[in-house]
Structures are given as C-alpha cells and as structure tokens.
C-alpha positions, 0 to 999 in steps of 0.5 A: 245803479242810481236812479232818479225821477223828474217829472219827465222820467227817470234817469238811471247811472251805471256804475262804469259811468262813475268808474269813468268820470273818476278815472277820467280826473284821476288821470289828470291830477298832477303827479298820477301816471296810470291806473293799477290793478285792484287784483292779480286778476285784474291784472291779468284780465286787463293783458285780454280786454283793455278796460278804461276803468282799471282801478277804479271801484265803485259802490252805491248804498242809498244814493251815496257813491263809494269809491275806491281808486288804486293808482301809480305815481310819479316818483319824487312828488308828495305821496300825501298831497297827489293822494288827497289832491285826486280824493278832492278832485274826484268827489267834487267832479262825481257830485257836480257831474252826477248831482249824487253825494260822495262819501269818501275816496279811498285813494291806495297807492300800488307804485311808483314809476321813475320817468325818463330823463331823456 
C-alpha cells in the first residue's frame, strides 16, 4: 500500500485500486480482448469468484509502482505495437491518476483469440 501526507492527512492506495486503473486502460487499448490468468490457480479461482483484476500484478518498493500484466490479443495485429501501446498507455494513466512514479510494465502476452467474421 502507498501513502502519502498532505497537510490535511493522509492518503492511502491499495494495491487493487492500481490493479484496476491498469486493467481498466488495458481493456481498452486497441487490439486487447481480455485479461488472462498469471497461474493455473488463477485460473481456476477466477471459475468461483470473478475478479475484475485478473491478470494484473502489482508491487511497491519505496513509492515506485511495478506492474506486470498478462493479456490476450487479438489475432492478425502487431504483437509488439499492442504490447508497448498498453505499457505506454498504463503507466501514463497510474502516474497521472496516482501522482505515483511507474518503473516498468511488463506486458506478457498468454494468446491469441480469432474473432468471429459473422
């Protein structure tokens, strides 16, 4: 959890409130159709209680934000273009959202999904 001081208090950011400013501009970068499990655990946790920030991971270490972000794309775009377009997009959301400073992104992507045609 962050936290930071102003002169009238404190202002703490949960770790899920992060997870879901990520999630939420992953979700609508171009060429991104979900959200995949970081484990097989994950996986099977999400068929019980639907989470909204699957696949998304977030750490602090001294007020710098780590994420790491496990996506499906759309088959036919440009893996590396969606992959650095969503890193670009969420750090600049987290830090002008937050005020806190973003590290890196890791974008990994878990598959391809082909849309329908009809």
């Amino acid at each position: 959890m962050s936290s930071a001081n102003n002169p009238l208090g404190s202002i703490f950011i949960s770790h899920r409130a992060i997870a879901a400013i990520a999630s939420h501009t992953t979700m609508e970068s171009y060429g991104v159709v979900g959200l995949a499990a970081k484990s097989l655990a994950e996986g099977l946790s999400q068929v019980l209680v639907k989470d909204p920030i699957l696949g998304v991971d977030v750490d602090f270490q001294d007020n710098v934000v780590e994420i790491e972000l496990y996506v499906i794309v759309e088959y036919g775009v440009r893996i590396k273009s969606v992959a650095s377009s969503i890193s670009e997009n969420v750090k600049y959301r987290i830090e002008k959202d937050t005020g806190l400073t973003v590290d890196h992104v890791d974008v990994h992507i878990r598959g391809l999904r082909i849309s329908n045609s009809d």
